[in-house]
C-alpha positions as CSV (number, residue, x, y, z in Angstrom):
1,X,138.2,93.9,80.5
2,X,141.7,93.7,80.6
3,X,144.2,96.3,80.5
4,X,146.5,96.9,78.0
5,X,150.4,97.6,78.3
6,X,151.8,99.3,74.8
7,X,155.4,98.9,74.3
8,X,157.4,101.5,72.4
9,X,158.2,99.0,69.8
10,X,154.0,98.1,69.5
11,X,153.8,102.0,69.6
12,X,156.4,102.8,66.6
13,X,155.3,99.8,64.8
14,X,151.8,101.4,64.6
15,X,152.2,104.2,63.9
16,X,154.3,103.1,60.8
17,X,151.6,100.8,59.5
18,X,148.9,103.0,60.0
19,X,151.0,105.6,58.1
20,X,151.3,103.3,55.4
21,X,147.9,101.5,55.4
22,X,145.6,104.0,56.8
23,X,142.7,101.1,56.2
24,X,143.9,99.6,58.6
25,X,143.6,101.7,61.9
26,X,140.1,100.8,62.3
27,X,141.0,96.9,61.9
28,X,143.9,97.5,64.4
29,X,140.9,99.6,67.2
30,X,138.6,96.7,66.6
31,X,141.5,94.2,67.4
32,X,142.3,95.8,70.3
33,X,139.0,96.4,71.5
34,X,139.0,92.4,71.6
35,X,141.7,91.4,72.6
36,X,141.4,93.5,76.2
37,X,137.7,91.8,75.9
38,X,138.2,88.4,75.5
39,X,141.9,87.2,74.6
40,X,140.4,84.1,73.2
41,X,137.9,85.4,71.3
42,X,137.6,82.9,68.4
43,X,138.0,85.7,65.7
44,X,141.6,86.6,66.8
45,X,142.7,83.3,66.4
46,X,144.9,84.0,69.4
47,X,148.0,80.6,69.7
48,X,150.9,80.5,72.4
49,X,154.2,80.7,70.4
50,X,157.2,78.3,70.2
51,X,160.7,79.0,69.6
52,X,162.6,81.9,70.0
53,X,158.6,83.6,71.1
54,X,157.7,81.1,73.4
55,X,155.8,82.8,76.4
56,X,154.8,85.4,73.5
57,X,150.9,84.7,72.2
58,X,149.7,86.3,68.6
59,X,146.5,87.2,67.1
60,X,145.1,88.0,63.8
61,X,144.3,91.8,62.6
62,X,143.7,90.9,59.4
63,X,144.8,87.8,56.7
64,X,148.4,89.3,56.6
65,X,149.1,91.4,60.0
66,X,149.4,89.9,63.8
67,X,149.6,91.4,67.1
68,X,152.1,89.9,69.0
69,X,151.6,89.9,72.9
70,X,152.1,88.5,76.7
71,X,150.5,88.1,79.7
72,X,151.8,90.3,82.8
73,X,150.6,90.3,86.2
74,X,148.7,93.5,86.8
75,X,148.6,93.9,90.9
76,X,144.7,96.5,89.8
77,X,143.1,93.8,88.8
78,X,142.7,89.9,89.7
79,X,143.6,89.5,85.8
80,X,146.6,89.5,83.8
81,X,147.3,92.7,81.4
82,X,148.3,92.2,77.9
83,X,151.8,93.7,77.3
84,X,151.3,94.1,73.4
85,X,155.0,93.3,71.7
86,X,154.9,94.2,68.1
87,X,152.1,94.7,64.9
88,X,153.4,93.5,61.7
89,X,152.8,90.8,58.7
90,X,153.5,87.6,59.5
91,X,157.3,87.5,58.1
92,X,157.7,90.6,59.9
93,X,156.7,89.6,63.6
94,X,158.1,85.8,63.2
């Protein structure tokens, strides 16, 4: 299991969709959960970035919201950490 690294933007971003969706804090824990599990778990739909993002990698929540994150050496563990960037809807994290 991986380890994961919340940002304060990740952390306020949250906090402000989970104030204003509260369906979806369970979606975001399950996400999560998966993400530090398997990165490229086939249900996260997890894809490298281009652009202005590139070295950024995003995966699904749900059919409108993404987790943006990136891959950082953690010297605890022979794996990389997930540094999570930003939650948002897709116009919102692009």
């Amino acid at each position: 299991m991986r380890a994961l690294i919340w940002s304060p933007h990740f952390t306020r971003t949250l906090r402000r969709t989970i104030r204003q969706n509260p369906q979806l804090h369970q979606l975001v824990g399950i996400t999560l959960r998966q993400l530090a599990d398997d990165p490229f778990h086939p249900s996260l739909h997890s894809h490298k970035l281009k652009g202005s993002l590139a070295g950024a990698w995003a995966c699904t929540v749900d059919y409108d919201n993404r987790i943006l994150f990136e891959f950082v050496a953690d010297p605890n563990s022979e794996e990389n950490a997930i540094h999570l960037l930003a939650l948002g809807t897709h116009d919102e994290v692009y």
